[in-house]
C-alpha positions as CSV (number, residue, x, y, z in Angstrom):
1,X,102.4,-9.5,131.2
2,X,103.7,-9.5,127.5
3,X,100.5,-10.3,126.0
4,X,98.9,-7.1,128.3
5,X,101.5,-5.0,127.0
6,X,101.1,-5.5,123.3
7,X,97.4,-5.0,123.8
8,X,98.1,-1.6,125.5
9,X,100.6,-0.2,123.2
10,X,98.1,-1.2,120.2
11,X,96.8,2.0,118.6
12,X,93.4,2.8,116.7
13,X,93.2,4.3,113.8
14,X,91.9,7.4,114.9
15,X,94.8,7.7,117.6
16,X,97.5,7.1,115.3
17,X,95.4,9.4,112.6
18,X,95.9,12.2,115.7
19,X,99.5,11.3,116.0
20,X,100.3,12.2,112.6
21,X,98.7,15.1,112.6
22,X,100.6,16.4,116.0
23,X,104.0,15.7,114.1
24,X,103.3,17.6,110.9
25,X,102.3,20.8,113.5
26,X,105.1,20.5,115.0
27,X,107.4,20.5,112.3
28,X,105.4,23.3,110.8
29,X,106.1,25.2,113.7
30,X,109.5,25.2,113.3
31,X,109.1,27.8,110.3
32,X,106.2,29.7,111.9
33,X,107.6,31.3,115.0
34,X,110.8,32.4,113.5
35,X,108.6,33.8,110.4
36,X,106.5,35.8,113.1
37,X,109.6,37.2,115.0
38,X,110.9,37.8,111.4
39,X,108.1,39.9,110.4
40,X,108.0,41.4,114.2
41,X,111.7,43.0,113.4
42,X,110.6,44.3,109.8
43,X,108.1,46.2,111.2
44,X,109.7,47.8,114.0
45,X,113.1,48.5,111.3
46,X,110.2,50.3,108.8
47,X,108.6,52.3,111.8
48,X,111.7,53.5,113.3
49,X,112.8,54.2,109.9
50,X,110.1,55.7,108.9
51,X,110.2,57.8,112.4
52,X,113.9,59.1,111.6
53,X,113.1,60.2,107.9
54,X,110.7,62.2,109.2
55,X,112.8,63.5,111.9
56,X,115.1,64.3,109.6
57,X,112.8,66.1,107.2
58,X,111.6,68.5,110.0
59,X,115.1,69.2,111.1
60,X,115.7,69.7,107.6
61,X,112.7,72.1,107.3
62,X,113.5,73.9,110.3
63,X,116.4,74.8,109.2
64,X,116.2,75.5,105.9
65,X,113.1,77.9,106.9
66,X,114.1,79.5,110.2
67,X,117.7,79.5,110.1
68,X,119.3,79.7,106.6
69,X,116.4,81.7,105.4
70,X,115.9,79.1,102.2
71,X,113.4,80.2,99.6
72,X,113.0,78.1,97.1
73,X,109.9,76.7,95.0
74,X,110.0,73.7,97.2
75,X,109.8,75.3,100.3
76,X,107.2,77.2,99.3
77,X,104.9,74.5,98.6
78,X,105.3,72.5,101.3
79,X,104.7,76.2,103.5
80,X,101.6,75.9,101.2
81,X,101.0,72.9,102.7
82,X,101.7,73.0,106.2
83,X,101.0,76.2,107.9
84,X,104.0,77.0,109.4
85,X,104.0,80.6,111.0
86,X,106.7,83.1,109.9
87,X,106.0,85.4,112.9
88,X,102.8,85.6,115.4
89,X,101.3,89.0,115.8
90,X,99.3,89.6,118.9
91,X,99.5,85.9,119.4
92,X,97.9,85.2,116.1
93,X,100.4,83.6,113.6
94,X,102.1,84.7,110.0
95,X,101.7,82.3,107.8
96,X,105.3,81.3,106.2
97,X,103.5,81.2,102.8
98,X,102.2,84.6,102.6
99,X,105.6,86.0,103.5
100,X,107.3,83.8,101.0
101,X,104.4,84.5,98.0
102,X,105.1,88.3,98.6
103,X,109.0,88.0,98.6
104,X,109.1,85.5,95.9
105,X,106.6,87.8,93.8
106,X,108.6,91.0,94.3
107,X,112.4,89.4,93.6
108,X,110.8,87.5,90.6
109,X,109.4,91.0,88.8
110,X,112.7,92.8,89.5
111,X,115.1,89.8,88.2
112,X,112.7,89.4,85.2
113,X,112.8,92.9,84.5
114,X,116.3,93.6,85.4
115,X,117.7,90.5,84.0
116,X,121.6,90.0,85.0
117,X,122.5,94.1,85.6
118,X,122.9,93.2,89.0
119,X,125.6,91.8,90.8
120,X,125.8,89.5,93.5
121,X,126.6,92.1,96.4
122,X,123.9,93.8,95.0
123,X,121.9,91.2,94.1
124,X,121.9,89.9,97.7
125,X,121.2,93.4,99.4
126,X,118.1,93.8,97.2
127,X,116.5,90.3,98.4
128,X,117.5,91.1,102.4
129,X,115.1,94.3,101.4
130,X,112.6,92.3,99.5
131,X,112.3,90.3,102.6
132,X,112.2,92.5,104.8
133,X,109.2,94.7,103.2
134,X,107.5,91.1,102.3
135,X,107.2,90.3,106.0
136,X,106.5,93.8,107.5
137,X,103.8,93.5,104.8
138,X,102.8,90.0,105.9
139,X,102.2,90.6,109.6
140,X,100.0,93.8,108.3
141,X,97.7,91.4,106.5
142,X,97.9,89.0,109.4
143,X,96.8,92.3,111.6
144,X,94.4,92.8,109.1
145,X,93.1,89.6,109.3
146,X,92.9,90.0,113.6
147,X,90.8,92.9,113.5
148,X,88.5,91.4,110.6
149,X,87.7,88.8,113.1
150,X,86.5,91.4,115.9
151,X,84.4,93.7,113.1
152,X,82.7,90.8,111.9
153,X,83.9,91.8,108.6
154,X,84.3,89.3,105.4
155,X,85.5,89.1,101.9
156,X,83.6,87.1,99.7
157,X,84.4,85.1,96.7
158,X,82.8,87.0,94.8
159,X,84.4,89.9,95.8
160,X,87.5,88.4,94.5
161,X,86.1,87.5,91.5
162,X,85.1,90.5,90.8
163,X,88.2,92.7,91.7
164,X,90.1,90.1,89.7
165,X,87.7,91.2,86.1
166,X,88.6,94.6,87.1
167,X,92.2,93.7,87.2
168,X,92.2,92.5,83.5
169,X,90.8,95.9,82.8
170,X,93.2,98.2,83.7
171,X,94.3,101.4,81.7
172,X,91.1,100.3,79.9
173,X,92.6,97.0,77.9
174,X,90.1,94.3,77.6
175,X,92.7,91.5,78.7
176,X,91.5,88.0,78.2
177,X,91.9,85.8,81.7
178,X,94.4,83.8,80.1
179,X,96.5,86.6,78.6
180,X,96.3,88.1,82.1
181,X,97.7,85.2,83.9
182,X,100.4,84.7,81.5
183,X,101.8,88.4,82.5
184,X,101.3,87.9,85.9
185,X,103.4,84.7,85.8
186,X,106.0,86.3,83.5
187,X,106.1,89.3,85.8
188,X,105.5,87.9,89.2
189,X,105.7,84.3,88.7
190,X,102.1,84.0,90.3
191,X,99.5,81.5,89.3
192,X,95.8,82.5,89.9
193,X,95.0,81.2,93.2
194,X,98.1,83.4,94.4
195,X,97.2,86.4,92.6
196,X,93.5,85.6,94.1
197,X,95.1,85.1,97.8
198,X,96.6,88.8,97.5
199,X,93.6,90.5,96.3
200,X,91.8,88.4,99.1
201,X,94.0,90.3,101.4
202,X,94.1,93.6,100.0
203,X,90.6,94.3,99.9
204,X,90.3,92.4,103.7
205,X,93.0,95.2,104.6
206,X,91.2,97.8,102.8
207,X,88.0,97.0,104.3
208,X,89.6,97.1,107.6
209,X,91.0,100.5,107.1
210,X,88.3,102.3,105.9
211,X,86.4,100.5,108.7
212,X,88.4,101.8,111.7
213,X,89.6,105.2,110.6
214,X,87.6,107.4,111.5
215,X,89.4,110.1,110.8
216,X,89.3,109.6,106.9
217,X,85.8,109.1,106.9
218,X,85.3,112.9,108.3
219,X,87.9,114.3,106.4
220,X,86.6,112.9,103.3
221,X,83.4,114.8,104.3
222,X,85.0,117.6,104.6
223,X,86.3,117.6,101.1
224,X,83.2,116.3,99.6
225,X,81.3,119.5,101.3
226,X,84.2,121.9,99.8
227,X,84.1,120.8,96.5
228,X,80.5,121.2,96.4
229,X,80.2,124.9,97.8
230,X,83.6,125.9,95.6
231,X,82.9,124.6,92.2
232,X,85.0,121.3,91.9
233,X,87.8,123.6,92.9
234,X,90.4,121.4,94.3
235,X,93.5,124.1,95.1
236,X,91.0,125.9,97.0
237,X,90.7,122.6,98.6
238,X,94.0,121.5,99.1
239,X,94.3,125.0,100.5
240,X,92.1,125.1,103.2
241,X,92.6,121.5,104.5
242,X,96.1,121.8,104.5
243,X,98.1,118.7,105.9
244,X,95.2,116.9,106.2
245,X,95.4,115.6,102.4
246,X,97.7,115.3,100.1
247,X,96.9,117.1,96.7
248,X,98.7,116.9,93.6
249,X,98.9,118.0,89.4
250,X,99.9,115.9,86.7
251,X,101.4,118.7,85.1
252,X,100.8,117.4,81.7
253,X,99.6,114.7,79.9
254,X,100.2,110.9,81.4
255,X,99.5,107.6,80.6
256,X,95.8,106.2,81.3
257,X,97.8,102.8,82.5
258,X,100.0,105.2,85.0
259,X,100.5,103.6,88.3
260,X,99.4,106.1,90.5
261,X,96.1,104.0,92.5
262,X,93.7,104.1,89.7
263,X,93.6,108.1,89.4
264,X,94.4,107.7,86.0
265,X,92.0,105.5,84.7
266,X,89.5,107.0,86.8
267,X,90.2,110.3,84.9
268,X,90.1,108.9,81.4
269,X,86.2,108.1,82.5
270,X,85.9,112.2,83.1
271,X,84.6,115.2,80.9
272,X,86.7,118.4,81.1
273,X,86.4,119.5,84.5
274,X,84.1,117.2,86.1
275,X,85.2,115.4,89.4
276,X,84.9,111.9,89.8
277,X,83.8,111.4,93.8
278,X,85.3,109.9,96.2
279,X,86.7,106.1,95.5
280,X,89.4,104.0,97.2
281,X,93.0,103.4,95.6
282,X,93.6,100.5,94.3
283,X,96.0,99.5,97.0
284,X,93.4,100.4,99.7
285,X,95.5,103.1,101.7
286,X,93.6,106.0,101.2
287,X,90.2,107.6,99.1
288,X,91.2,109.6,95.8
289,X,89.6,112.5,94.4
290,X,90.2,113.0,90.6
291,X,89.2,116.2,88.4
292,X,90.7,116.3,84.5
293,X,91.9,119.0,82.9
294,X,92.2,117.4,79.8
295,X,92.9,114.1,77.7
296,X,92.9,112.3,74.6
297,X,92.7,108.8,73.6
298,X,95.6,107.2,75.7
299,X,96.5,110.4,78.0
300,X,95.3,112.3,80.9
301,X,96.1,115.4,82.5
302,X,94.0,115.7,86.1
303,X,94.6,117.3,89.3
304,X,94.0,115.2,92.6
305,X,93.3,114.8,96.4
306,X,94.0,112.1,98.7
307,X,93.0,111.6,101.8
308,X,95.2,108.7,103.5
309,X,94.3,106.1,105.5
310,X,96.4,106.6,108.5
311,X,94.9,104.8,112.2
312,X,95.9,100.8,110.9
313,X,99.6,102.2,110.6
314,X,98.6,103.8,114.0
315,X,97.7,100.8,115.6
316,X,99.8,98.7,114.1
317,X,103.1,100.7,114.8
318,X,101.9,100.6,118.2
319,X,101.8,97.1,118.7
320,X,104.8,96.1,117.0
321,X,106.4,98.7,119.9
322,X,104.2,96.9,122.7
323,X,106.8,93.6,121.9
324,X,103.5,91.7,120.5
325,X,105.1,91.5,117.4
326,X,107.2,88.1,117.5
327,X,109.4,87.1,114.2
328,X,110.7,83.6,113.9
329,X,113.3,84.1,111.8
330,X,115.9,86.5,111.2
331,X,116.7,89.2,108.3
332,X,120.4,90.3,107.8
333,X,121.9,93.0,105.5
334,X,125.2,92.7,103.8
335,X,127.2,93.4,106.4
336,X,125.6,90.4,109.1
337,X,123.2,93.1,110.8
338,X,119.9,92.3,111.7
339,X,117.4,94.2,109.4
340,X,114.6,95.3,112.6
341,X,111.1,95.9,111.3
342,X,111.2,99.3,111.1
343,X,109.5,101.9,114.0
């Protein structure tokens, strides 16, 4: 029996070669499962983490945007980003950034220019106002934008482009790009793909308007045929269409960079009583008609005739009093009260 048992119990080479090999595993995995539940934890810790950071940053957002009405160079960018709406008209939304490039563009000219002469009662009641206009004039552009859709009508690059060159020739100074940019960011604090963005919409508008108003169209007829059979005579003009147009004299002598649409600049091109035709103002609510009187190098005295773009206003007035106007966020005055968008 002994000598059976020692024969059984004796191992080969290969056996105990195995034996080894099953201790060192099992040592080794001693350190490997706890390693793997280790590394389990740490990356459930870094997504949950990560889950409530960015929890915390839309909440954050959120409010900062929708209820405390933050507008700061930060925001803006990340709205630049992420294409948060502002307000939905007819279902289609504002975008947050257009609203805040148009307010931060208006306060930014008015503090630059005004410097510190306002206080901070003041101050504040000017940027509820700013706001308010920048998103009445947001959800326009976003209406624009809607019907632009269901014309089938575009605005090129090159349109841009080209507005943009006739920008850095206003009141007939040959700006350099550069130059121009630098007093649009002094100014406005724009950069060029902003300034870009709102001529983009402008002219969309403008295309828009002089697309759907009828109205306009024939009325501009009308003075087009008048001029003609009265001699450029534009009081004659003004005179027989009445309320239809809106004419007006200089006066006197102005500046050729007057802000008045482009009739100034557009006169400066003139002889002594020639008219210029019809053209569109340069903030595309209405055609101008421009006759001079007289001028010199920098000054123009002209007489002129608008005819206003009026059925966009029509149609926008009425849905914004159909309730398909929705705002996400509110605008107070001074005194706590809602600032409505206005009938």
């Amino acid at each position: 029996m002994n000598l059976l048992k020692k024969k059984d119990t004796k191992k080969t080479e290969q056996e105990k070669v195995e034996e080894r090999r099953e201790e060192v595993l099992a040592k080794g995995r001693k350190f490997k499962y706890p390693l793997q539940w280790t590394k389990h934890r740490i990356v459930i810790n870094t997504i949950l983490i990560s889950v409530i950071i960015f929890a915390i940053i839309i909440v954050g957002g959120w409010l900062a945007l929708y209820r405390l009405g933050m507008t700061d160079e930060l925001l803006y960018r990340i709205t630049k980003i992420v294409p948060v709406p502002v307000a939905t008209v007819d279902s289609d939304n504002v975008r947050f950034s257009d609203y805040l490039m148009l307010f931060r563009s208006s306060m930014t000219s008015i503090e630059r220019q005004s410097g510190n002469q306002f206080d901070k009662s003041s101050a504040d009641s000017l940027r509820s106002e700013y706001k308010r206009a920048a998103l009445d004039e947001a959800e326009e552009y976003t209406y624009a934008t809607l019907l632009a859709k269901q014309l089938n009508i575009t605005v090129t690059d090159d349109e841009v482009t080209k507005e943009f060159e006739r920008h850095l020739k206003i009141g007939g100074v040959d700006r350099s790009e550069e130059g121009f940019l630098k007093i649009i960011n002094d100014n406005f604090g724009m950069n060029k793909s902003e300034y870009e963005r709102m001529l983009y919409l402008s002219l969309l508008k403008s295309k828009v308007s002089i697309a759907i108003d009828e109205n306009a169209n024939k009325t501009a007829e009308k003075v087009e045929k008048l001029l003609a059979e009265n001699g450029n005579n534009y009081s004659v003009v003004a005179e027989a269409l009445g309320d239809e147009i809106v004419y007006e004299e200089t006066g006197g002598l102005v500046d050729s960079k007057n802000i008045d649409g482009g009739r100034a600049s557009e006169a400066m091109k003139l002889e002594p009583d020639t008219s210029s035709g019809r053209f569109i103002s340069m903030n595309g609510d209405g055609y101008y008609f421009v006759k001079l009187i007289k001028k010199t190098d920098s000054e123009a005295n002209f007489v002129s005739i608008k005819v206003p773009f009026t059925e966009f206003d029509r149609r926008f007035t009425a849905l914004s009093e159909e309730g398909k106007i929705k705002e996400l966020i509110e605008i107070k005055d001074q005194a706590g009260e809602s600032i409505d968008q206005p009938e």
